[in-house]
N, C-alpha and C positions, 0 to 999 in steps of 0.2 A: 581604217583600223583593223587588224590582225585578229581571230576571233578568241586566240589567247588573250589579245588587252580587251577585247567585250567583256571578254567573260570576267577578268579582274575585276573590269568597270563596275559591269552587272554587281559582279558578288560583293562591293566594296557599298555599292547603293543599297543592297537589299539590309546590310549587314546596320546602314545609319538607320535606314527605313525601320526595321526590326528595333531598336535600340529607339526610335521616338516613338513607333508603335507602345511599347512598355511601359516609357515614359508618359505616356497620355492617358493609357489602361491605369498606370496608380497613382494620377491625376485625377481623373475620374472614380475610383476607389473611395480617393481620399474627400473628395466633394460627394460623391453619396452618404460618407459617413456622414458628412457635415449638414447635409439633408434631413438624414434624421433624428440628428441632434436637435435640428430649429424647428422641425414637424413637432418633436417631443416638449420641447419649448412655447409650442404656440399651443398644442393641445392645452399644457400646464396655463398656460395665460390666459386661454378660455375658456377653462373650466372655472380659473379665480374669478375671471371678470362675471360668467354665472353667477355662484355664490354672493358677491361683492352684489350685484342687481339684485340677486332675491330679497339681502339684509335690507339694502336702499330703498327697496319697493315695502316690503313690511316697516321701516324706521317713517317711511313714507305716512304708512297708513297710520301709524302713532300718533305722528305730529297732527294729521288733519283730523282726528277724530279729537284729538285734545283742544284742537284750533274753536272743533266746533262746539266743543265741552266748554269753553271758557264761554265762544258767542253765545250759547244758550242760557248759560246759567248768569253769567254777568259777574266779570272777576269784581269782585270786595276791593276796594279803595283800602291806601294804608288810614287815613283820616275815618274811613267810615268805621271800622275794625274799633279803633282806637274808641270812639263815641259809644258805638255798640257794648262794650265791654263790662262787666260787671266786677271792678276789681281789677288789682292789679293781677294777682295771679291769672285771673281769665283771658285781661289784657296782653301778657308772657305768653301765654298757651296761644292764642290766637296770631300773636307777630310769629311765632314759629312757627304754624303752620304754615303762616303763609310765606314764610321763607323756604319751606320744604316745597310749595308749591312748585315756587317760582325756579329751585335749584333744579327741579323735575324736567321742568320746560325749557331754562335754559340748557340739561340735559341731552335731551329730546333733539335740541336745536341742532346743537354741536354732532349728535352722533348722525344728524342727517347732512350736515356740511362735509363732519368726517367721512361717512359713503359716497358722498356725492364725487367729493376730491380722489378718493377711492376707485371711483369706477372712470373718469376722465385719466387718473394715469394707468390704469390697466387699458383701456381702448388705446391708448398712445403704446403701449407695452406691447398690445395685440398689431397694431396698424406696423410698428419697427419690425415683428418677428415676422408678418408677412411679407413686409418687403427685402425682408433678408432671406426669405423661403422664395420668392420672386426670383430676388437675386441671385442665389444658388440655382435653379431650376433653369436660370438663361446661361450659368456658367459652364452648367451640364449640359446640355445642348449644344453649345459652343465647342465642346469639349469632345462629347461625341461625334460632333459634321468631322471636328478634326479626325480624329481618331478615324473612324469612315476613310475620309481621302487617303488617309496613310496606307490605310489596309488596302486601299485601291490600289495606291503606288507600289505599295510593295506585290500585289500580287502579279499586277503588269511587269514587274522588274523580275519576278522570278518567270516568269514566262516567257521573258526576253532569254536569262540567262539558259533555261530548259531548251530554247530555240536555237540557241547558241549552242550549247552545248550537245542539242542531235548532228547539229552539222557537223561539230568538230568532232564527234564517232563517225559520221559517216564521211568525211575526209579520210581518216584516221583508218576506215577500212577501207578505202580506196587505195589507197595508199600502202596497206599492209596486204591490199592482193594485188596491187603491180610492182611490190617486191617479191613477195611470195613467185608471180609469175616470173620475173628475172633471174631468181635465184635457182628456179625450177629449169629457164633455156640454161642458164649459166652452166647447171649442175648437168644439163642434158648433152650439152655440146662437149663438157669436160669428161663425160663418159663417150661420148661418140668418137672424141679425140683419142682415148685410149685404145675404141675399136680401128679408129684408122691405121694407129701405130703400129698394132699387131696383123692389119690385114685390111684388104679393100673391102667395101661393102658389095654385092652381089651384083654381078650385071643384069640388065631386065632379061627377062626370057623373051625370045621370038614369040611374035603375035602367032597364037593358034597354036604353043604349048603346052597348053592345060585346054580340056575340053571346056566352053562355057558352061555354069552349071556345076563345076566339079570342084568338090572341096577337098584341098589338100593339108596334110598334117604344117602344124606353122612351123615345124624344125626340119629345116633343111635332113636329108640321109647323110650325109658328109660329117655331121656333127652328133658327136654322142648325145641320149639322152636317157639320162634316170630319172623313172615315174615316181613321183611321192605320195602323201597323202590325201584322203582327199576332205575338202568343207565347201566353202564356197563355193571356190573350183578347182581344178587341179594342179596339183604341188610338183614342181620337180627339178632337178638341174641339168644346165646343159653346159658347154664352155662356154666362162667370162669374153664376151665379145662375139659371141657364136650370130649370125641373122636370124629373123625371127621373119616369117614371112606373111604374106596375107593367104588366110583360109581362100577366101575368095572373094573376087571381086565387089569394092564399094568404096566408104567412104569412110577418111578414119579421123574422130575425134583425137583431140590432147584432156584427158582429165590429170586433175591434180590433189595426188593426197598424202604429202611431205612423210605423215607419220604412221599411214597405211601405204600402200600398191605401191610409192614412191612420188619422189615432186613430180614426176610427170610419167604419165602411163599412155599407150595407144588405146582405144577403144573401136574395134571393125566390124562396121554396118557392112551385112552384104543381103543375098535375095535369104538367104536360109536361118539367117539370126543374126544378134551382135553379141560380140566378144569382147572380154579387156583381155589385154595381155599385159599381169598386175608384175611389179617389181623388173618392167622390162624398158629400156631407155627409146624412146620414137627416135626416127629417126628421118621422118616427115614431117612437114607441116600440120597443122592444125587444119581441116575442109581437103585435107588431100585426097582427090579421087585415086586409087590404087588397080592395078590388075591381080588377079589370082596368082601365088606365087613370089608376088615383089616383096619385096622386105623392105618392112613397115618399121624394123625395131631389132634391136640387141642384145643380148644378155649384159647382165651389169659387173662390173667389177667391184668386189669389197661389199658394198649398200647401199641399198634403194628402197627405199622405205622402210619398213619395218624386215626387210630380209637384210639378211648378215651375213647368207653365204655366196659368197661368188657365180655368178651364171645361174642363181636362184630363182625362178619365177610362179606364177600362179595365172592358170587362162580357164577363165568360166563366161558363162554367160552374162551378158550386162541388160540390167542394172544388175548387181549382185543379190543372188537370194538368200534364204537360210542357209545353216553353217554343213548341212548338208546337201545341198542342192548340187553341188559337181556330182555325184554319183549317176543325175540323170544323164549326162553327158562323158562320162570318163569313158567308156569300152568304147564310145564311137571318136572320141578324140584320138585315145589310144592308136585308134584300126585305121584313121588317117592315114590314105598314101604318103610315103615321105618321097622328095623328087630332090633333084638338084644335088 
């Protein structure tokens, strides 16, 4: 698979993953609420089934002290009542009493049957809201492991695509500096060809033409040159196509800076320092071991990096310093023998 379809893949996964992940979060939301609805609900149930005991336990005490009140005292018979009685009026007064008694105690009865009934269906009330607070409590849980694996899945899935995704920049820059580099021989060879067309490049000097040790100006005497300003290093033009020679013996780098010094510039190590020679086309390889003299490079026609004038260049010292730094070196580049 291509790391453009990973990455779809990737991003197509994380995007369900995210989308259940949600799903689950106000799934769990929504059973939390539901939680403490039935928390709220069973507080309320046992706080009733309290009350409902305390009434049952004092209706309780009623009934057994009345229990014991009738055993001690010895309920009156309706026949005894009736004999006892002095008169019918006494006889009326006494059968209602002891109708009031008895409505008392069946009273008594009933409100302890009704507590009792009372507090068996609140404990059934209590026992259902517990196992529905149970059963919430395992569907949160349930609910949560998911919710967990998801956010696991999705994290692993964004890691993958993050994974994916450094490769495909760092292809992406691989790639954009072996075109950069292409573009740069490309650009290099289609300026050398212009120097070809106007004139051969230089022939090497006889060994033992330049003293070893001796630096010479990198522009040829043959070839005009006007000094410019100075920053880095120094500024100036000479003729589009003009050789550009080596100071002295070494070794010369290919740097590349499209939109400064140009796609590709020489840079020359020798025993006394190294130099770029910026907006100037090489005209060697890259590790080229050079002699004092040889020409390394050309002036450019039209542009080369950031220069726009013809045979425009800039040679300081490398790395490049502050924007004044050629001054340390301009009078003695200047006083450079020129040869050839």
């Amino acid at each position: 698979m291509t790391l453009g379809g990973a990455i779809r893949r990737y991003t197509r996964e994380i995007d369900r993953l995210a989308s259940e992940v949600a799903r689950l979060q106000r799934h769990e939301a929504a059973v939390q609420r539901q939680l403490v609805v039935t928390r709220q609900k069973l507080r309320r149930a046992e706080a009733r089934l309290a009350r409902i005991r305390r009434r049952y336990i004092a209706a309780l005490k009623i009934l057994r002290a009345r229990l014991i009140a009738i055993y001690e005292s010895g309920q009156p018979s309706t026949m005894a009542v009736i004999l006892d009685s002095r008169g019918f009026n006494d006889l009326i007064s006494r059968a209602e009493y002891l109708g009031s008694i008895q409505n008392q105690d069946n009273a008594i009865a009933e409100r302890v049957a009704r507590l009792r009934d009372e507090v068996r269906a609140t404990v059934n009330t209590l026992r259902a809201e517990r196992d529905r607070l149970a059963a919430k409590r395992a569907e949160l849980a349930r609910t949560e492991a998911a919710l967990r694996s998801r956010q696991a899945s999705l994290t692993s899935a964004k890691g993958l695509k993050e994974h994916d995704l450094t490769a495909a920049k760092a292809t992406g820059h691989r790639l954009q500096s072996a075109i950069s580099s292409l573009e740069s021989k490309i650009a290099a060879q289609s300026q050398y060809g212009l120097g070809i067309a106007s004139g051969q490049p230089l022939p090497a000097l006889a060994p033992g033409a330049i003293p070893p040790g001796t630096a010479i100006s990198p522009f040829p005497a043959s070839y005009p040159v006007v000094w410019g300003r100075t920053d880095q290093g120094i500024d100036g033009t000479t003729t589009p196509g003009a050789p550009l020679l080596a100071m002295g013996s070494g070794t010369v780098t290919i740097q590349h800076d499209p939109y400064g010094f140009g796609a590709s510039y020489p840079v020359l190590s020798t025993s006394f320092g190294a130099f770029y020679y910026g907006h100037c086309v090489p005209v060697v390889a890259d590790g080229a071991q050079v002699q004092v003299g040889q020409q390394i490079a050309m002036a450019h026609y039209g542009t080369w990096g950031n220069s726009t004038t013809p045979g425009g260049f800039e040679i300081g010292r490398w790395p490049p310093g502050s924007m004044t730094a050629g001054a340390a070196i301009r009078d003695w580049l200047i006083g450079l023998p020129r040869v050839r």
